[in-house]
Every structure is written in C-alpha cells, then in structure tokens.
SEMIMI-319246 format. One record per residue: x, y, z of N, C-alpha, C in turn; residue number from 1; residue in three letters. Coordinates in steps of 0.2 Angstrom, whole numbers, padded with zeros to 4 digits. Atoms other than C-alpha are relative to their C-alpha. Example, Ala and Ser with C-alpha at 12.3 -4.5 7.8 and 13.67 -1.06 7.14 Angstrom:
<lumzas>
nx = 0004 ny = -0006 nz = 0000 cax = 0062 cay = -0022 caz = 0039 cx = 0004 cy = 0006 cz = 0000 n = 1 res = ALA;
nx = -0004 ny = -0006 nz = -0001 cax = 0068 cay = -0005 caz = 0036 cx = -0004 cy = 0005 cz = 0003 n = 2 res = SER;
</lumzas>
This chain:
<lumzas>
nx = 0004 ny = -0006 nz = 0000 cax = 0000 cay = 0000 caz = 0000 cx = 0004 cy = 0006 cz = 0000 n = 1 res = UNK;
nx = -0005 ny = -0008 nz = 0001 cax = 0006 cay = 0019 caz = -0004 cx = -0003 cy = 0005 cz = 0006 n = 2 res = UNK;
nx = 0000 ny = -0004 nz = 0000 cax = 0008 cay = 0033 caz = 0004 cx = -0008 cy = 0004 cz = 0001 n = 3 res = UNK;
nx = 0009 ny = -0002 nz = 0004 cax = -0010 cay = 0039 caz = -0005 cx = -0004 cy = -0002 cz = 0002 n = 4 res = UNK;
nx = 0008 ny = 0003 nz = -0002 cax = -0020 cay = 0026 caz = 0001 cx = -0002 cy = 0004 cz = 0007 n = 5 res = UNK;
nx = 0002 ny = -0003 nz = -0005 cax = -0033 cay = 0032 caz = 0014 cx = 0000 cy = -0004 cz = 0005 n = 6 res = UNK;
nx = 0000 ny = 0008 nz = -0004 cax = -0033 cay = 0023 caz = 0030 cx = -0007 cy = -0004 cz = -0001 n = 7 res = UNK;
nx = 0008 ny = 0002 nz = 0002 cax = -0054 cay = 0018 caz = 0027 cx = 0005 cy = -0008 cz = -0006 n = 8 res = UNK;
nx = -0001 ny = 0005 nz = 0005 cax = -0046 cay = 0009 caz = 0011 cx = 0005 cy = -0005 cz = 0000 n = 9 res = UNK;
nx = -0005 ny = 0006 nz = -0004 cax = -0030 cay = 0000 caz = 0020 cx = -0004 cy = -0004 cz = 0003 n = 10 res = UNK;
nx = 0005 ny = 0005 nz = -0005 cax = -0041 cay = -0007 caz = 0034 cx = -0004 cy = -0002 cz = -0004 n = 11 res = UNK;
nx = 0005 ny = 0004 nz = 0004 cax = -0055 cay = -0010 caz = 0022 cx = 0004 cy = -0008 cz = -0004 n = 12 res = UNK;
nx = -0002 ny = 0004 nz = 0007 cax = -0042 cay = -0021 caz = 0009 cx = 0005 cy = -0006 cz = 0006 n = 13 res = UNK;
nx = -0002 ny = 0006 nz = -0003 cax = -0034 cay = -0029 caz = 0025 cx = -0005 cy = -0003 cz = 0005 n = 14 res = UNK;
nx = 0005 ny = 0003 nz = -0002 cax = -0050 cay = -0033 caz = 0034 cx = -0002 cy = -0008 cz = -0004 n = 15 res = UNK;
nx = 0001 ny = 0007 nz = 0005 cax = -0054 cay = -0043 caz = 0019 cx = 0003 cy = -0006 cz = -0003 n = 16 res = UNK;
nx = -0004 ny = 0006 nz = 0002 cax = -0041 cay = -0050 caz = 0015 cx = 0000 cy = -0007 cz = 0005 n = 17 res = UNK;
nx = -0001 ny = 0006 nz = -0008 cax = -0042 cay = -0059 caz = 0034 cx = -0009 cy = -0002 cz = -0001 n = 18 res = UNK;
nx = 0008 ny = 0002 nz = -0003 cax = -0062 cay = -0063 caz = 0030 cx = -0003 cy = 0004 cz = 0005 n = 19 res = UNK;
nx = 0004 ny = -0003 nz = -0006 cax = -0067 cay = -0050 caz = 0043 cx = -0004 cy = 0005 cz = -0004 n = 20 res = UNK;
nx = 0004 ny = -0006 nz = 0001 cax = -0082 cay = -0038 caz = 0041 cx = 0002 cy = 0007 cz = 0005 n = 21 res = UNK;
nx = 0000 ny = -0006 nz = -0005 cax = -0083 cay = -0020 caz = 0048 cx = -0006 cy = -0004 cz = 0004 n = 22 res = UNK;
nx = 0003 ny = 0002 nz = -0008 cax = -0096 cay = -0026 caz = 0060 cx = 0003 cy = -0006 cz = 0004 n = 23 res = UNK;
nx = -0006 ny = 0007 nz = -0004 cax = -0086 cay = -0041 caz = 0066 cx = 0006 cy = 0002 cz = 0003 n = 24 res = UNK;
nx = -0004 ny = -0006 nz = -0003 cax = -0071 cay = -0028 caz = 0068 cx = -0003 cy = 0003 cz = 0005 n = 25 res = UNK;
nx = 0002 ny = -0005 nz = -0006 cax = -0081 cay = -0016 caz = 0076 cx = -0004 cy = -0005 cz = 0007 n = 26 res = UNK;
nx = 0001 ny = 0004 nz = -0009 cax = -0087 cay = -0029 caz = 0090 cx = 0004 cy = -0002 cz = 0001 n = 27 res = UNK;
nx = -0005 ny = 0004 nz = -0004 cax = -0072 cay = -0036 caz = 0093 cx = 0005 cy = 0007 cz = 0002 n = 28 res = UNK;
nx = -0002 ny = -0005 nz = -0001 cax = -0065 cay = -0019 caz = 0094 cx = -0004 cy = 0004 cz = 0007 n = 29 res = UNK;
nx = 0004 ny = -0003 nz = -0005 cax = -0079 cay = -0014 caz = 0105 cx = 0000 cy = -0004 cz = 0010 n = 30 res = UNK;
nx = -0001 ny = 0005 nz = -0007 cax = -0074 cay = -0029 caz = 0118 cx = 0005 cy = 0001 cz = 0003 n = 31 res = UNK;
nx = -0008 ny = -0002 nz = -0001 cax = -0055 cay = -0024 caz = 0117 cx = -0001 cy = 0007 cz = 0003 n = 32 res = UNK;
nx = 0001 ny = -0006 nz = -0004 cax = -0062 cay = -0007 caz = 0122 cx = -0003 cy = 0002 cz = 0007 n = 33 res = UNK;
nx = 0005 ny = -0001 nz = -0005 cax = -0074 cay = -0011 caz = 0135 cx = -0006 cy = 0007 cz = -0001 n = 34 res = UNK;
nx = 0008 ny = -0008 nz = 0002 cax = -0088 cay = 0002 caz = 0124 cx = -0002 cy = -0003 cz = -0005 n = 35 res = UNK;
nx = 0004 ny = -0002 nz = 0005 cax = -0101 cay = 0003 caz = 0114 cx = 0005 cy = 0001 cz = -0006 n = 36 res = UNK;
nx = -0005 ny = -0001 nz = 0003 cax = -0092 cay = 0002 caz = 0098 cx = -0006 cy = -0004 cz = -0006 n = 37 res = UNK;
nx = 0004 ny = 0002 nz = 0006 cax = -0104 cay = 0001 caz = 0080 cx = 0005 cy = 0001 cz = -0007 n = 38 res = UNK;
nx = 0000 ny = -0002 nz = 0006 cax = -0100 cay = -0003 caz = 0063 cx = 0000 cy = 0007 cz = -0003 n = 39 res = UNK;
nx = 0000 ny = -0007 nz = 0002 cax = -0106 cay = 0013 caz = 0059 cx = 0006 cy = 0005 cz = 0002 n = 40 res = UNK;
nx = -0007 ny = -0002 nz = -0004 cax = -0093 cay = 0021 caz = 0072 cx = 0006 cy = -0001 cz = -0002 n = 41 res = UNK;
nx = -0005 ny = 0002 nz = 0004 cax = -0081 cay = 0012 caz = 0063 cx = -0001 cy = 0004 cz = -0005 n = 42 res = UNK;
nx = -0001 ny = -0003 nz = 0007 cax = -0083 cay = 0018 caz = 0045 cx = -0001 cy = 0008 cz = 0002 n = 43 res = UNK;
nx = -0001 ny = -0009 nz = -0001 cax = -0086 cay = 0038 caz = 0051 cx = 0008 cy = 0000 cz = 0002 n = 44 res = UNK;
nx = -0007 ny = -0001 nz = -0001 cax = -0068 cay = 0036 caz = 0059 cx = 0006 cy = 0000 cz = -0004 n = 45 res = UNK;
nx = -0005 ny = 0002 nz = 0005 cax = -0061 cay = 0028 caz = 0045 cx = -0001 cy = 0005 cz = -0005 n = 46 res = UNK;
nx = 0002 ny = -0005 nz = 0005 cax = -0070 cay = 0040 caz = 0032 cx = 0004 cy = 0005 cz = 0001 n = 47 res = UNK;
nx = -0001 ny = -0006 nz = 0000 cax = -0067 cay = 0055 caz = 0042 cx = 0008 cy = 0000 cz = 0003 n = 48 res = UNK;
nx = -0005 ny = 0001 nz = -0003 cax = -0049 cay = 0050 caz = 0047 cx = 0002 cy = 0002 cz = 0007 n = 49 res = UNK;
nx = -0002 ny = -0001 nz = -0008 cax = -0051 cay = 0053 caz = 0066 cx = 0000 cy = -0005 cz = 0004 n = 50 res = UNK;
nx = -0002 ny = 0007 nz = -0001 cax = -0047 cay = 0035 caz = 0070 cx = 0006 cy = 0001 cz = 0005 n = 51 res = UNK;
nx = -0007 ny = 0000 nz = -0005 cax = -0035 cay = 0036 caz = 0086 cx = 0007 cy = -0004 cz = -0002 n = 52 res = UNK;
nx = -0007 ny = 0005 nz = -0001 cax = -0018 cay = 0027 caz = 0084 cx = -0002 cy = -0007 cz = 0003 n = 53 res = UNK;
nx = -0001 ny = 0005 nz = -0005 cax = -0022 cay = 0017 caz = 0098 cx = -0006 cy = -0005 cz = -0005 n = 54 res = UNK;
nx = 0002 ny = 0006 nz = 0004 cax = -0037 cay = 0010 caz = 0089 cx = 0004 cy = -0003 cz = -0007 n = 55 res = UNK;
nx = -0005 ny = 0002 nz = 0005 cax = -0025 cay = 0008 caz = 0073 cx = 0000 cy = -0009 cz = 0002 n = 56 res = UNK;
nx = -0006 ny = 0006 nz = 0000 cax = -0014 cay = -0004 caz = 0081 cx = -0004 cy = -0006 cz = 0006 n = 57 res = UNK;
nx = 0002 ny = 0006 nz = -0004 cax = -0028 cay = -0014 caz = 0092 cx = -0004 cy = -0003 cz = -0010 n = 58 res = UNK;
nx = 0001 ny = 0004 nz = 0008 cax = -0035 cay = -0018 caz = 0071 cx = 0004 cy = -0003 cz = -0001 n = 59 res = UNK;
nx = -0006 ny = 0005 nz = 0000 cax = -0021 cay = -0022 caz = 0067 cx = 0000 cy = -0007 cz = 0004 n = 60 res = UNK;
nx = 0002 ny = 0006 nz = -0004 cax = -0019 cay = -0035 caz = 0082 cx = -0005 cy = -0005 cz = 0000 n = 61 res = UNK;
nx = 0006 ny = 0007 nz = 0002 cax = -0037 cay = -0043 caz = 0079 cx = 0003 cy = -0002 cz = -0007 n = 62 res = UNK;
nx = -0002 ny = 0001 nz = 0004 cax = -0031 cay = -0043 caz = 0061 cx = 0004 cy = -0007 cz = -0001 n = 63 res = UNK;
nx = -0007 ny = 0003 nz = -0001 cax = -0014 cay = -0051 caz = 0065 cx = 0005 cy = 0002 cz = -0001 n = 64 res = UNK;
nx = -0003 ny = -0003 nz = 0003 cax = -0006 cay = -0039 caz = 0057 cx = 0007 cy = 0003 cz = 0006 n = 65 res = UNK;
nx = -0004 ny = -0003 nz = -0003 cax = 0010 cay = -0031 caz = 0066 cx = 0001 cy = 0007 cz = -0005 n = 66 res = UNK;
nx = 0000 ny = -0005 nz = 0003 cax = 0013 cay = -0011 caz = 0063 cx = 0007 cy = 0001 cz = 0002 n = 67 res = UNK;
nx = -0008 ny = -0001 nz = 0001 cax = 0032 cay = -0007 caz = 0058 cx = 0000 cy = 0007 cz = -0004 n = 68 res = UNK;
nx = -0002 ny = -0008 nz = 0002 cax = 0041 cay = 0010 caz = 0057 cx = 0005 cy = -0003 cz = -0003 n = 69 res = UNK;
nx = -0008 ny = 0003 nz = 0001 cax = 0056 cay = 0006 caz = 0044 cx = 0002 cy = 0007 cz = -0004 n = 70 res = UNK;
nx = -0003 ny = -0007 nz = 0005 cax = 0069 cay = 0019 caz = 0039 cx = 0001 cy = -0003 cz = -0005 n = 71 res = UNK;
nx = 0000 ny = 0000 nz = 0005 cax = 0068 cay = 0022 caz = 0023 cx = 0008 cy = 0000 cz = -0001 n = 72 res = UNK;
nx = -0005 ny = 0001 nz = 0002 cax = 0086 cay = 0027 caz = 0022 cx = 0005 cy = -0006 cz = 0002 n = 73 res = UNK;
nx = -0004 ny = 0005 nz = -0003 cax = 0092 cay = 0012 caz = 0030 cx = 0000 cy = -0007 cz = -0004 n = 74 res = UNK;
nx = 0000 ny = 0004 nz = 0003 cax = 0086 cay = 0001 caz = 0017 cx = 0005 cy = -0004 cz = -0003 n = 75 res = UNK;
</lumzas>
C-alpha cells in the first residue's frame, strides 16, 4: 500500500483479506475497548480519518497484522 491510500481503504483491503467484516471488527474492537463500539462508528472514523492510533494498532492485532516503522534510508 502507498503513501496515498486512505486509512478507510487499507483497513477495508486488510479486513478482507483476513475474511473480517466492519461489523465483526467493530465488535471485537468494542470488547477490546470495553464500549459501545458500531460498525457505523467504525466507518465515520475511517472515512473522516479521526481514528485514534491506539485504535489503529488494536485492528491491526485482531487482524494479526504487526505495525512497523522502517527507515527508509536504511534500506
């Protein structure tokens, strides 16, 4: 994924890649959180890119994904 993509459109293409819906996300996301936590709540976040980090990197983890910083110059 680039630079470009939006986060809405990374989470969406790696939800699916793992077989997860936004409402199966957003309940396991709302377990992880101890809240009330809706699909709908989910895509206004992802839309409006006001998605906290910290939710980021618990998607991620339901995912199974790991989030890595790599320097670029160090490649």
């Amino acid at each position: 994924m680039s630079v470009e993509d939006d986060i809405k459109t990374e989470i969406t293409m790696l939800a699916i890649k793992k077989g997860w819906t936004k409402s199966k996300l957003a309940k396991e996301l709302g377990k992880r959180l101890s809240k009330n936590y809706s699909a709908s709540n989910l895509s206004n976040k992802l839309k409006l890119e006001t998605i906290p980090y910290r939710e980021i990197k618990l998607i991620a983890d339901i995912l199974g994904y790991d989030i890595e910083f790599i320097d670029r110059n160090k490649k």
